[in-house]
C-alpha positions as CSV (number, residue, x, y, z in Angstrom):
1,X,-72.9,60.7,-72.2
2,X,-73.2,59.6,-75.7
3,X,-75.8,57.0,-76.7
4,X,-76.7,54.2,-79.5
5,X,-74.9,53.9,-82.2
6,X,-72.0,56.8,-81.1
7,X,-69.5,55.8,-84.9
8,X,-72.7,57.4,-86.8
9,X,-74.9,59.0,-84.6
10,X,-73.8,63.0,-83.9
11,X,-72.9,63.6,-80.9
12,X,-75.4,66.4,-79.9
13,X,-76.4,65.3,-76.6
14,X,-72.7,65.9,-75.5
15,X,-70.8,68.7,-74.3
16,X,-69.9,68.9,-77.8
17,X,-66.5,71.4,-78.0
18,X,-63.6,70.0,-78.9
19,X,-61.6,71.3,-75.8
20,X,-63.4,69.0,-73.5
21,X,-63.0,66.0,-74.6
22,X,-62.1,62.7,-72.7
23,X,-58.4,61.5,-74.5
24,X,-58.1,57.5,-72.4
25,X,-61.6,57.1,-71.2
26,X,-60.5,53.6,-70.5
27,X,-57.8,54.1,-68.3
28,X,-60.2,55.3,-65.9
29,X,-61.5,51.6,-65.3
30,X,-58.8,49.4,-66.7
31,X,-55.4,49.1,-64.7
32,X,-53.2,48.2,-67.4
33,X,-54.8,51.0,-69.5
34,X,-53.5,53.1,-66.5
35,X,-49.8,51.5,-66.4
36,X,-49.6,52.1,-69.9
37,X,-50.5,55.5,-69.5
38,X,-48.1,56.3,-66.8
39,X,-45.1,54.1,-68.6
40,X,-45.7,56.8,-71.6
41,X,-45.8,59.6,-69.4
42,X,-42.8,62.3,-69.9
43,X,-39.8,62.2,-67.8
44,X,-39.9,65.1,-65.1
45,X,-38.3,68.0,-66.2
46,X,-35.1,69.3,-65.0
47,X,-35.4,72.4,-63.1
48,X,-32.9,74.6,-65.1
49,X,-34.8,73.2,-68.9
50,X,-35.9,76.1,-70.0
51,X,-39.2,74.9,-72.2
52,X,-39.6,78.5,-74.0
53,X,-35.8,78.4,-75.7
54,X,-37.7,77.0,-79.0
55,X,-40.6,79.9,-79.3
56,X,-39.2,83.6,-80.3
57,X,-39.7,86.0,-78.0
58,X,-43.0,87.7,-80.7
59,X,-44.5,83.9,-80.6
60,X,-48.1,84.4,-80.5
61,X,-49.4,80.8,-80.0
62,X,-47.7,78.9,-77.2
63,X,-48.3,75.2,-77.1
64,X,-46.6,73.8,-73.8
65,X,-48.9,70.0,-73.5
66,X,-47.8,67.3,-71.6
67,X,-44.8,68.4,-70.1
68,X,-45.4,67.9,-66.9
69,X,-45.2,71.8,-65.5
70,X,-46.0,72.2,-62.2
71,X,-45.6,75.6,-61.8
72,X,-46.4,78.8,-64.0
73,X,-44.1,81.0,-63.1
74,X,-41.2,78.7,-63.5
75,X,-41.4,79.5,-67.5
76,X,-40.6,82.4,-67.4
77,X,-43.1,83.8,-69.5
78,X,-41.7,87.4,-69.3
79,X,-39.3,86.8,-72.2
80,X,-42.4,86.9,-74.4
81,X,-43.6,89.9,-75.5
82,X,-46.7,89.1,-77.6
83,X,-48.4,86.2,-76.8
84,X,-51.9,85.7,-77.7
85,X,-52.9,81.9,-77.3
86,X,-51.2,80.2,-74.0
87,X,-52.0,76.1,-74.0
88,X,-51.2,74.5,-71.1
89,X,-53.5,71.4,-70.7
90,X,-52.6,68.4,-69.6
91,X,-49.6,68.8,-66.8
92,X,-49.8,69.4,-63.4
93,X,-50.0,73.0,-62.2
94,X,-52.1,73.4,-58.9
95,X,-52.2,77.4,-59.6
96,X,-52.7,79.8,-61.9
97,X,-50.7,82.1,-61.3
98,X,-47.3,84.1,-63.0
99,X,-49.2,85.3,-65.6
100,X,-49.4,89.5,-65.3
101,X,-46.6,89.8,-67.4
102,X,-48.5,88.5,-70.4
103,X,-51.8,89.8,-69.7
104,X,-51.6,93.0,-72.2
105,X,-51.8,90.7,-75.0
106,X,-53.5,87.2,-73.9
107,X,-56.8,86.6,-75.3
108,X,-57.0,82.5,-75.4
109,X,-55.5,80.2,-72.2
110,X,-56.3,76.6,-71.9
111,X,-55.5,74.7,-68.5
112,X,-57.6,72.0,-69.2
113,X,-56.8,68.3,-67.0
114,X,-54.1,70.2,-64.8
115,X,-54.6,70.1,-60.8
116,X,-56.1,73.4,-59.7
117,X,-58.4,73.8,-56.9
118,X,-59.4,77.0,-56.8
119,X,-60.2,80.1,-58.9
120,X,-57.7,82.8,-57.4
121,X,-57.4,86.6,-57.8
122,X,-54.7,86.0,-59.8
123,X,-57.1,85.4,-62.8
124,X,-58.3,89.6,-62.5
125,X,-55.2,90.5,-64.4
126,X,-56.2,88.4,-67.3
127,X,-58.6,91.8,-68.5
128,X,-58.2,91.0,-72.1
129,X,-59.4,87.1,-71.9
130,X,-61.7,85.9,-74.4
131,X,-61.5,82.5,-74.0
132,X,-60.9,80.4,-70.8
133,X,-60.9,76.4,-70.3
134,X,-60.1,75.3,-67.1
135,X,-62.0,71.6,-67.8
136,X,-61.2,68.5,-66.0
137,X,-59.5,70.3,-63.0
138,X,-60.5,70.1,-59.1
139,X,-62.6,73.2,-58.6
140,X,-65.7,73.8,-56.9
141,X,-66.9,77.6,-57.0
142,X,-67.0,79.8,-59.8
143,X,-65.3,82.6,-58.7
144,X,-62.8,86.1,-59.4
145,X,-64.1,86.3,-63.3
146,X,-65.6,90.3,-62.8
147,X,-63.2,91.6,-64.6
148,X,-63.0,89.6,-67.2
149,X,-65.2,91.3,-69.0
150,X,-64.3,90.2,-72.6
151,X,-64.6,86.6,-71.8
152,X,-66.8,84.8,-74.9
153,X,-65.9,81.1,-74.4
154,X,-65.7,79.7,-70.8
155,X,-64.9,76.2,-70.1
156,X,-65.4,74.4,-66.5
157,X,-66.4,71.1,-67.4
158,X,-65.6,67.6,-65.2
159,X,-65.2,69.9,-61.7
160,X,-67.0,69.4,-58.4
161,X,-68.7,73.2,-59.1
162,X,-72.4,73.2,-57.3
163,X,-73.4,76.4,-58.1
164,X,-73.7,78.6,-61.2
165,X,-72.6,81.5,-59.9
166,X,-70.3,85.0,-60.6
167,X,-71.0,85.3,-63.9
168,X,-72.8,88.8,-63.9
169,X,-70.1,90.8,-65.4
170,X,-69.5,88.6,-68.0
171,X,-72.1,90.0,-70.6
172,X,-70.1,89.0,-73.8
173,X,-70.1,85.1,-73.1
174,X,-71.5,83.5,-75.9
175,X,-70.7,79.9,-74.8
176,X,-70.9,78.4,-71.7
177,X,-69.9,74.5,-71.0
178,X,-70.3,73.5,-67.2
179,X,-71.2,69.5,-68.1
180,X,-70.5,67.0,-65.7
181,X,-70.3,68.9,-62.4
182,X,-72.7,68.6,-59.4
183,X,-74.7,71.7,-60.4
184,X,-78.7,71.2,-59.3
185,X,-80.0,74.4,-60.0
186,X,-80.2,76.9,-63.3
187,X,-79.7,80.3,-61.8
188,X,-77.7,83.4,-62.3
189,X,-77.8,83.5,-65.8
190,X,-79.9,86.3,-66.4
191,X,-76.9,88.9,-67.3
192,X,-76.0,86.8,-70.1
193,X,-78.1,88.2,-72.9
194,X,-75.5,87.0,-75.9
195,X,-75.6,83.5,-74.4
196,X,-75.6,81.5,-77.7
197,X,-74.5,78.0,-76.0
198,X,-75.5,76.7,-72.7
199,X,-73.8,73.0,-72.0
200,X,-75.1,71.1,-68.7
201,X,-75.0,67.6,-69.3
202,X,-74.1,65.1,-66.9
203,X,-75.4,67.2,-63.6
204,X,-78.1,67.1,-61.0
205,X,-80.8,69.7,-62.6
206,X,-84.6,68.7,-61.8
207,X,-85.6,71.5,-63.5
208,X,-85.8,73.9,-66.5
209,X,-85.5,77.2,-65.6
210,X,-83.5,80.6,-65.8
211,X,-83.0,81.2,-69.6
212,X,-86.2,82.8,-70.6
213,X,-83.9,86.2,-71.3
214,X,-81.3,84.3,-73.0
215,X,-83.3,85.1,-76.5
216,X,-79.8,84.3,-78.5
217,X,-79.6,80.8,-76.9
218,X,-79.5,78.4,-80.3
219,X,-78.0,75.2,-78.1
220,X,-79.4,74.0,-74.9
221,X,-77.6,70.9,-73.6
222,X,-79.2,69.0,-70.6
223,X,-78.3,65.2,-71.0
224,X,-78.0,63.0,-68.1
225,X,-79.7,65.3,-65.2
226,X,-83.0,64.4,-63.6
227,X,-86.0,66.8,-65.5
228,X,-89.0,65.1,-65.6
229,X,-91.1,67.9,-68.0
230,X,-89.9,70.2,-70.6
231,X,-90.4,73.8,-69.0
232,X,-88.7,76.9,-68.6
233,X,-88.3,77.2,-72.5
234,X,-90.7,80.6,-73.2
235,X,-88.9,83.1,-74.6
236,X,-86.0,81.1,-76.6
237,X,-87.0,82.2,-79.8
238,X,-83.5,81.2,-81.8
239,X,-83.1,78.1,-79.8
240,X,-81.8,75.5,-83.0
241,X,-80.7,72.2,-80.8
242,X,-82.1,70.9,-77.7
243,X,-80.8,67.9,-76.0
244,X,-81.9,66.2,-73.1
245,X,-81.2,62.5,-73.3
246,X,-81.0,60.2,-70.3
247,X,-84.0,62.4,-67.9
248,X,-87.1,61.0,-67.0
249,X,-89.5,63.0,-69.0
250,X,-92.8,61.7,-69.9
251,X,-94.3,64.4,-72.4
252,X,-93.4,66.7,-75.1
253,X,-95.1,70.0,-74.2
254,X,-93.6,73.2,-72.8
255,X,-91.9,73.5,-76.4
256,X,-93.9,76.4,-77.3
257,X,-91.7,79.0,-77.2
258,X,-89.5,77.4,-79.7
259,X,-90.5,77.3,-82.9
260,X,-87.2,76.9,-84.8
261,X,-86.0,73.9,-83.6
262,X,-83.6,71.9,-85.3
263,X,-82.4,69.3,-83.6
264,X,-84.1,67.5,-80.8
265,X,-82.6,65.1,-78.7
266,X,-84.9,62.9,-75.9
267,X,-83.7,59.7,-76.5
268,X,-83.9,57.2,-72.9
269,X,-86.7,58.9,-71.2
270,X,-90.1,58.3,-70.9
271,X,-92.2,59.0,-73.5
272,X,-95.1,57.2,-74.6
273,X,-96.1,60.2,-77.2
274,X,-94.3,62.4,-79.3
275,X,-97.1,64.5,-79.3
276,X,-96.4,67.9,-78.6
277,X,-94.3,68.6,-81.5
278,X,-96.5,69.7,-84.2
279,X,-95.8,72.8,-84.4
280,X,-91.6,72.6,-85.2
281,X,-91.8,73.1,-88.7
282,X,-88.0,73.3,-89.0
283,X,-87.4,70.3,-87.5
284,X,-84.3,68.6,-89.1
285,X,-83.1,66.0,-86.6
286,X,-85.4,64.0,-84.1
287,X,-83.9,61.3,-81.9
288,X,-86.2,59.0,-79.1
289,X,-84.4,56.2,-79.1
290,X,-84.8,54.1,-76.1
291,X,-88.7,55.5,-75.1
292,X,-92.2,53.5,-75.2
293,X,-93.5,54.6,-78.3
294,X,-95.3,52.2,-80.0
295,X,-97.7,54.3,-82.8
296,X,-96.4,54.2,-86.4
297,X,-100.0,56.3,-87.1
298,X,-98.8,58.6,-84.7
299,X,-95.1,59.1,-85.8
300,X,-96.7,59.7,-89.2
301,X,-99.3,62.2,-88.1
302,X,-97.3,64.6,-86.3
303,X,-93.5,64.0,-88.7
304,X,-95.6,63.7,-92.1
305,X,-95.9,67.5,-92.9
306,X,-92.3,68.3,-91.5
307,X,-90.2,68.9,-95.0
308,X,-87.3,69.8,-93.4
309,X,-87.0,66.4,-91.5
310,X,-84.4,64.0,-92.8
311,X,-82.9,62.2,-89.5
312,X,-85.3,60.3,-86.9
313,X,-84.3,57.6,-84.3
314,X,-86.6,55.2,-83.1
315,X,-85.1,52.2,-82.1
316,X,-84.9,50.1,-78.8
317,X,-88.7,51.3,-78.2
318,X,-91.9,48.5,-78.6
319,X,-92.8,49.6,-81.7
320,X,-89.2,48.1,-82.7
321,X,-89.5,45.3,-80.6
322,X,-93.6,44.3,-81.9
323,X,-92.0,44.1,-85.4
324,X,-88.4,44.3,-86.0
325,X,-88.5,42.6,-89.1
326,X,-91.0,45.5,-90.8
327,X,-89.5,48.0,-88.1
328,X,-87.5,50.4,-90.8
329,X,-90.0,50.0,-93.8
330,X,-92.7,50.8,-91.4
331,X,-91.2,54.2,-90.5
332,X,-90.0,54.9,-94.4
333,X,-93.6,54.3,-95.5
334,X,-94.7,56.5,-92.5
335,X,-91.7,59.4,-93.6
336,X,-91.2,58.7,-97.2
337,X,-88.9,61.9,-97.4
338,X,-86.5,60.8,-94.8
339,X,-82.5,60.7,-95.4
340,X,-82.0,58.5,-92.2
341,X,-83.5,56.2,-89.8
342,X,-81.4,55.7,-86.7
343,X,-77.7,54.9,-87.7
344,X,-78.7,53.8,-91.8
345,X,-79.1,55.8,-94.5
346,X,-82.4,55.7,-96.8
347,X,-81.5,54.0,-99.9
348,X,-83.8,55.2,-103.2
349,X,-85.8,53.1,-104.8
């Protein structure tokens, strides 16, 4: 989902966590990238190897990746007696499952790119949870998290999940990353009052709506869905960073109810104005790459005043393309106190 220039441009408009991220994107396409890939993959694992011999039995962190584990409670977890952080990403378990035994002390388990389709009851035990990924698995509800009431961090990107759903009890979560499912609708997000991070790039939203409560939201992320208007945003008071790349929008308004706004992100849509604006006086980053803006007078009128401002993109939009020659001093003359303009920094005179 990232756009122009992705070596010096930040990466805002992405589900930005460092859990879900995409190791061998190209082996997805290219065939020998996928031979390679499967001619560096781990011999299978004798059935008798015991994988825990190397941690003591008070280990904390637990660190299994890659080894091809297709079952849970083959490890033998039991022998551990204190375990807080359990990684098991990248191997093949279809389940999740085996793991009462540690639940007493388990606060952090990852099971991100494994092979589970379903969210079972097993998961209740985990009572003491405060972090979840299960990213780039095979799931498609949301389901048998009510009791894990501690739960702050909750990973589900790259699933087949529809709806955003059984979240109610979960009124700690403080960051939510459901990117690049098939979700269409914002709903059922009410309950989460200490949301501080909402992530839904890369689904099939048409519209903003269902976070006016969510008054400790500071990231929305909706790149890559299908919003036409900015709506829905009343009420998000401490909302920092917005980002909603790749839609179809056509005007700034409905940004109103944020008026400390960092970082805005509506690069490829369809803006002819950036109008709308004005009033973000703490605007620090402003990206519309890829639009149809073509007003230098108009970039300077509503950015001029905004002393915060030290990052704008505007390339790949006619008033680029009617002079790219003048393109960058036209836009320094217009923001004299700007740091950056697309992926250069402003040099001083």
């Amino acid at each position: 989902m990232t756009t122009e220039n992705e070596d010096s441009r930040p990466e805002g408009s992405e589900p930005a966590h460092p859990r879900a991220v995409l190791a061998n994107p190209e082996a997805l396409t290219n065939p020998s990238a996928e031979d390679e890939a499967n001619a560096m993959r781990p011999p299978a694992l004798d059935r008798d190897e015991d994988l825990l011999d190397e941690f003591p039995p008070d280990s904390e962190d637990v660190d299994l990746v890659h080894c091809r584990i297709t079952s849970i409670p083959a490890l033998g977890l039991e022998k551990l007696t204190a375990v807080v952080r359990l990684c098991l990403r990248q191997n093949e378990i279809p389940r999740v499952e085996g793991l009462e035994c540690i639940a007493g002390t388990l606060q952090d388990l990852d099971l991100y790119d494994n092979a589970i389709g379903h969210m079972t009851r097993d998961l209740e035990a985990l009572v003491n949870l405060e972090s979840l990924d299960l990213s780039y698995n095979d799931l498609k509800h949301i389901k048998n998290l009510e009791k894990l009431v501690k739960l702050k961090n909750l990973y589900l990107a790259s699933n087949r999940i529809s709806a955003i759903e059984g979240l109610d009890t979960l009124v700690e979560l403080k960051n939510l990353e459901l990117g690049a499912n098939k979700v269409r609708e914002m709903q059922n997000l009410d309950n989460l009052a200490k949301l501080e991070e909402l992530w839904l790039g890369k689904n099939k939203i048409t519209e903003i709506k269902g976070v006016s409560l969510l008054s400790n939201l500071k990231i929305l992320s909706l790149p890559s869905n299908r919003l036409t208007k900015l709506s829905g945003l009343d009420g998000l008071v401490n909302l920092e960073e917005l980002y909603v790349s790749h839609n179809a929008i056509e005007d700034l308004t409905g940004l109103e109810g944020t008026p400390n706004l960092k970082n805005l992100d509506v690069t490829h849509n369809k803006l002819a104005s950036i109008k709308g604006i004005e009033h973000l006086s703490h605007i620090v980053d402003f990206w519309a790459s890829e639009n149809q803006l073509s007003s230098f007078k108009e970039i300077e009128d509503v950015l001029k005043d905004k002393a915060e401002l030290e990052t704008v993109y505007f390339e790949a939009n006619p008033l680029q393309f009617a002079s790219p020659a003048t393109y960058r001093n036209k836009v320094r003359l217009a923001l004299p106190h700007i740091k950056q303009i697309d992926a250069t920094y402003v040099t001083a005179n």
